[in-house]
C-alpha positions in Angstrom: -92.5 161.5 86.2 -92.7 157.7 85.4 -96.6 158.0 85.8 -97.3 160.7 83.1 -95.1 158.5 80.7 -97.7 156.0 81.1 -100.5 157.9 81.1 -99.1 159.2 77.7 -98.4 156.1 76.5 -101.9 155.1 77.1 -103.4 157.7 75.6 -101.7 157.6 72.3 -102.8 154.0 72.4 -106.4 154.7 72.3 -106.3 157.6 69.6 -104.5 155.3 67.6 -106.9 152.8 68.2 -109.9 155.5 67.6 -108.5 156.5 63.9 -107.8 152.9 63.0 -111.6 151.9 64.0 -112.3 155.3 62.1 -110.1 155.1 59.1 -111.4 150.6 58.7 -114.8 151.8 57.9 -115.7 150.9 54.5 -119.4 151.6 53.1 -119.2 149.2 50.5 -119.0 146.5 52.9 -115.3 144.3 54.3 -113.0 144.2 51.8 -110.8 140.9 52.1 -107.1 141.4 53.3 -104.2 140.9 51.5 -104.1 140.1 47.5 -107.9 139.4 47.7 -108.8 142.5 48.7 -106.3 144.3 46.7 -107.9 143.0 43.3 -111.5 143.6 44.9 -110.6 147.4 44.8 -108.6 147.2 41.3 -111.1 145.7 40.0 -114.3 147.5 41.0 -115.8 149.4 38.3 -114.8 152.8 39.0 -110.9 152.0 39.0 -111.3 149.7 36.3 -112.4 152.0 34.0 -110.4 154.8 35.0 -107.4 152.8 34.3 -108.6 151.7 30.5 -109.2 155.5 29.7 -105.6 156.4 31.0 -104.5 153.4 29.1 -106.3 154.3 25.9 -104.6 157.8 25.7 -101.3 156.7 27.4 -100.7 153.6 25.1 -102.1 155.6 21.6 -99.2 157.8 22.7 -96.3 155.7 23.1 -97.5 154.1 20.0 -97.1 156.9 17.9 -93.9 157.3 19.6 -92.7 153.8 18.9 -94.0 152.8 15.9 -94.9 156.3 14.5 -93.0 155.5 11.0 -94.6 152.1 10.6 -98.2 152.9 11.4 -97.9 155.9 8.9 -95.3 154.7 5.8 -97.3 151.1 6.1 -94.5 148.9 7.7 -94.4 145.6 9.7 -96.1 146.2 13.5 -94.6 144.9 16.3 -97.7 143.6 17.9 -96.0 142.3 21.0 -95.5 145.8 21.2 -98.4 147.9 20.6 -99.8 145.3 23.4 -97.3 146.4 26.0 -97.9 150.3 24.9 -101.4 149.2 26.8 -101.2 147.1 29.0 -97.9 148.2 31.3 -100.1 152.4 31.4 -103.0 149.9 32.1 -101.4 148.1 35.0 -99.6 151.4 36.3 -102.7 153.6 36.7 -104.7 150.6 38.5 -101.7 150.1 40.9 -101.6 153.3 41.7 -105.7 153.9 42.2 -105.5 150.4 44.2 -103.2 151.9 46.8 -104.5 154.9 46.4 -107.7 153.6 48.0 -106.4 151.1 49.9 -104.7 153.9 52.0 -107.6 155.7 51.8 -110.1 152.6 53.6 
């Protein structure tokens, strides 16, 4: 009974090595580890992109939201403000489609 624990033991070892070797692969070539790598894959054009889109619709929202009766009766903008309306949607959606792919590598 001690043997097939082993045996089992070994062989979960090996799959898990087979889908790590599997899952590393990346066709766009090594991506560095650790923050280096993460802002490789934020960065890269697709996610970058992506993110301003989300960013553009997100942030004109919350703007309208949040300074809906200054924008329209002609008021003093916060423009501290209308900044962070695009950058934190910005910042969220590339987080998100970084460790997205990250997981994905």
């Amino acid at each position: 009974m001690g043997r097939r624990k082993r045996r089992a033991r070994g062989r979960r070892a090996t799959r898990f090595q087979e889908t790590a070797a599997k899952t590393s692969r990346n066709p766009d070539g090594p991506v560095p580890a650790g923050i280096a790598g993460f802002l490789k894959i934020v960065l890269s054009r697709s996610i970058f992109f992506n993110s301003l889109k989300i960013a553009f619709v997100v942030g004109t929202l919350l703007n309208g939201i949040n300074q809906g009766k200054n924008i329209l009766g002609g008021g003093a903008l916060a423009w501290w403000d209308i900044l962070l309306n695009y950058l934190v949607p910005f910042c969220v959606a590339s987080y998100s489609a970084g460790k997205t792919a990250l997981k994905n590598r």
